[in-house]
C-alpha positions, 0 to 999 in steps of 0.5 A: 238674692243669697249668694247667687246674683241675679243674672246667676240666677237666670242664667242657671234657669235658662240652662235648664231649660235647653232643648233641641232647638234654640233661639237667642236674643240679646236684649240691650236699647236696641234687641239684637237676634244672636242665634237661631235654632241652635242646638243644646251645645251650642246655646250653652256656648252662647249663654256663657259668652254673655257678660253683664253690661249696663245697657238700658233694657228694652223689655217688651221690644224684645218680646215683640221679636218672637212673632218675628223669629219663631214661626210656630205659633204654638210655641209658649215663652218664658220670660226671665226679668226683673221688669223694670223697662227703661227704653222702648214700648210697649211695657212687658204686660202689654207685649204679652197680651200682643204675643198671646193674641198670636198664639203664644202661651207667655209667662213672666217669671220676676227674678228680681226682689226688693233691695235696699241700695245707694248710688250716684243717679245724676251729674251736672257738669259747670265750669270746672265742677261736677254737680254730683247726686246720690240717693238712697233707695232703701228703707233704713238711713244709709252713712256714704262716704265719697272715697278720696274726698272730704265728703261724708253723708248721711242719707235718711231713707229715700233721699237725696243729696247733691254736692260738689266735685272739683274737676281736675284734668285726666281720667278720675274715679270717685267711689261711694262707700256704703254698707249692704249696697245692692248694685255695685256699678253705681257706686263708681263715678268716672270723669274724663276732662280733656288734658287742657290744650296750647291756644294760638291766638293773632292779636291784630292791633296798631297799638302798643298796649290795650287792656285786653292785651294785658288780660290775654298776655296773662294767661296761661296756654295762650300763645299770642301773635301781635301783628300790625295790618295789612300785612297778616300771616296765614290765619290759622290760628284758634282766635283772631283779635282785632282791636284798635284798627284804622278804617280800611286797614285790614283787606276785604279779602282777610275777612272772607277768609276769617268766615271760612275758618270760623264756620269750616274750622271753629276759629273765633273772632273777637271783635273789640268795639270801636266808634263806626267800626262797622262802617269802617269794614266789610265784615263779610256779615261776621259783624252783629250790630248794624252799627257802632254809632259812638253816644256819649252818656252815662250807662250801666251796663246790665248782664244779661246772665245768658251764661253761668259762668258769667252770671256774677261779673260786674261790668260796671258803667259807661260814659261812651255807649256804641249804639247799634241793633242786632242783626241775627236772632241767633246772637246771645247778648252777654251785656246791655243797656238798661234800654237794651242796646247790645254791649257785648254779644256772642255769635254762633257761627258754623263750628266757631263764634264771633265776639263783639265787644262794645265796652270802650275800655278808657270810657268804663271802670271794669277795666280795674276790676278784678272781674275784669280778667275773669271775664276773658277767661271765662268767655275764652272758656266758652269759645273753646267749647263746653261741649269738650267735657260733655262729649268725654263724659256720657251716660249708658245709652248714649251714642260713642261715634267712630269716625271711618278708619278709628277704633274704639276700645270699650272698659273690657277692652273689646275692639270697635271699629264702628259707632255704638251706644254706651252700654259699660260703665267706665272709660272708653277709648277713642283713639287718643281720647278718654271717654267716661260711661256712668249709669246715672239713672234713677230708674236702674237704681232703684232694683224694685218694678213698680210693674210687679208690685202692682200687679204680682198675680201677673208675675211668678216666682219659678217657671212652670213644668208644662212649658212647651218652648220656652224664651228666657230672658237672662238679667246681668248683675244690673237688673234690666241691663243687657237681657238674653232670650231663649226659646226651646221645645221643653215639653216635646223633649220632655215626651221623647224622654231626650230630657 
């Protein structure tokens, strides 16, 4: 581009082509209009407000927008881009046969060029990780750098490597290191992982000790209440345990409330198996087996893999099995038997989940491997919801929800009150919680229209000198990502000698 970036570029040529009347369209996924029959003053106003974001382009939805906004049918349209559309239909060549159908003289003038360039293009985030991929799009090897890290590569033309980034609590920023990169915004990943908070967990138990007391008790930020039934606190707790009971202990009415919270609320309930333990109480159907009958034989028990973090735990073999079959085809088993009979399974239950662990500890050498902990880490690590990392780490495009009374603040530090889609990258601010925005597309990347190339004749280099009204679309540094409209009367100006 030399020395003038493309949306430089396209905002000089709009100023250009100022006339009496002015109509502004900011394109973004969803086109907005931001001023009509404007005057020359004031459309310039208008163009110099308007900042880059990385907001997904939808290219022909807003040119489809001027047989809405524009009346005269003779008007011609003028269309600055790079035309690489990312969201909407149709395509722009598409749009201008529909525009020219109308009566509108349309021509599509390509502000965008072949550049070489490397970026982060897809993140995958597991327990305590961050699968990372970059890829270089120009024709030539590239050397990339990850700053702050040991990462080194060296990506031949068009290729693509992943790796992985250790996920650490707080607000990161991890920055690709390359030489004659054409787009700056992916060269930065932003990661916000939740600030891991104090579990409260009720121990509902008659005994003194158990395995899994000793592998909850050993872990950090858990706060662990053991408490001996009928008699029970209030429930409000993040995780209730109910392990070694007697039949009939626990009140009826405990476990409408236990429903409540788990569906109302996201509480857990882990329920440690016992011989006839479904008999033994009414679970208000937060039970998953529709029993618990205590079979003596010697069994492996089979994971099942139905999570990643999971996958490699060895839950060895039993010589007691609780037999029961599932009640849900919503229940995720975790472990079976070889016959598939379900040994432990997870439920999800309105906001929360309930657990069901049949494994008979004293009947089952897991309890003394080392896997053994790990097992109730990771499965706690469920319960407290992947999904806290996912929401806290988005791609432009995707939708920030405010909550009636919040505020959202953006990485430019505008103020929002209202629900939006993320069209910056970098960290927002939702009240007290930081989100990350990355571009993370391919497409945005790559800086070359497929839709160009194959048809250039479609596509001119400079606007022509007989256009009558004009519409011109001004690209920010990220082709394609927040686009501006404009339609003017250059030619009858022209006339009047007013140019």
């Amino acid at each position: 581009e030399g020395s003038q970036t493309r949306f430089e570029k396209a905002r000089s040529i709009a100023h250009d082509h100022l006339g009496q009347k002015n109509t502004i369209i900011l394109i973004k996924g969803t086109p907005a209009l931001i001023a009509q029959d404007v005057g020359k003053a004031q459309a310039r106003k208008f163009i110099n407000a308007i900042r880059p974001t990385q907001s997904l382009s939808n290219i022909g939805d807003a040119m489809l927008m001027v047989g809405d906004v524009v009346e005269d049918k003779d008007a011609e349209v003028l269309v600055l881009s790079d035309f690489i559309p990312k969201e909407g239909t149709p395509d722009p060549l598409i749009a201008k046969n529909i525009l020219a159908s109308q009566g509108y003289d349309v021509e599509l003038i390509n502000v965008g060029s072949a550049q070489g360039n490397v970026g982060f293009v897809d993140m995958t985030l597991e327990e305590g990780k961050a699968l990372v991929s970059v890829k270089n799009f120009a024709d030539h090897p590239a050397p990339v750098q990850i700053k702050n890290t040991d990462v080194h590569l060296m990506l031949e033309p068009h290729s693509l490597e992943t790796f992985s980034i250790d996920l650490e609590p707080g607000i990161t920023q991890f920055e690709l290191q390359t030489e004659n990169d054409g787009l700056p915004a992916d060269n930065i990943l932003y990661l916000s992982v939740p600030e891991e908070q104090q579990r409260s967990v009720l121990f509902v138990t008659q005994t003194k000790s158990s395995y899994v007391r000793d592998a909850l008790s050993s872990m950090e930020n858990l706060h662990i209440e053991y408490v001996e039934p009928p008699i029970l606190p209030q429930l409000n707790y993040n995780i209730v345990v109910i392990d070694q009971v007697q039949p009939g202990s626990i009140l009826t009415g405990t476990f409408d409330e236990i429903r409540e919270r788990v569906e109302r609320d996201g509480q857990s309930l882990i329920i440690m198996g016992q011989p006839d333990i479904a008999r033994s109480f009414d679970f208000k159907g937060l039970f998953p087996l529709t029993a618990s009958d205590q079979v003596a034989q010697d069994s492996p028990i089979v994971n099942t893999e139905a999570f990643n973090s999971l996958k490699n735990i060895n839950f060895g073999v039993s010589s007691v099995i609780l037999k029961g079959g599932l009640i849900s085809n919503t229940t995720i088993v975790l472990a079976e038997t070889p016959e598939g009979v379900p040994v432990i399974t997870i439920t999800k239950l309105g906001k929360g989940y309930v657990v069901y662990y049949g494994i008979v500890d004293e009947k089952n050498s897991f309890r003394l491997s080392p896997d053994y902990p790990v097992f109730w880490i990771e499965l706690l690590n469920i319960l407290k919801g992947r999904e806290d990392v996912q929401e806290t780490n988005l791609r432009i495009g995707q939708t920030i929800s405010v909550k009636k009374g919040g505020a959202l603040r953006t990485p430019s530090n505008t103020r929002i009150t209202q629900s939006i889609f993320a069209d910056e990258v970098g960290f927002y601010t939702l009240d007290s919680k930081k989100i990350a925005a990355n571009l993370l597309n391919q497409e945005e990347s790559s800086l070359v229209s497929t839709l160009v190339s194959e048809q250039e004749d479609e596509f001119s280099a400079e606007p022509q000198e007989t256009i009558a009204r004009v519409k011109t679309e001004l690209m920010p540094v990220l082709i394609g990502l927040g686009l501006l409209f404009l339609f003017i009367e250059l030619v009858v100006i022209k006339r009047r000698g007013d140019v």
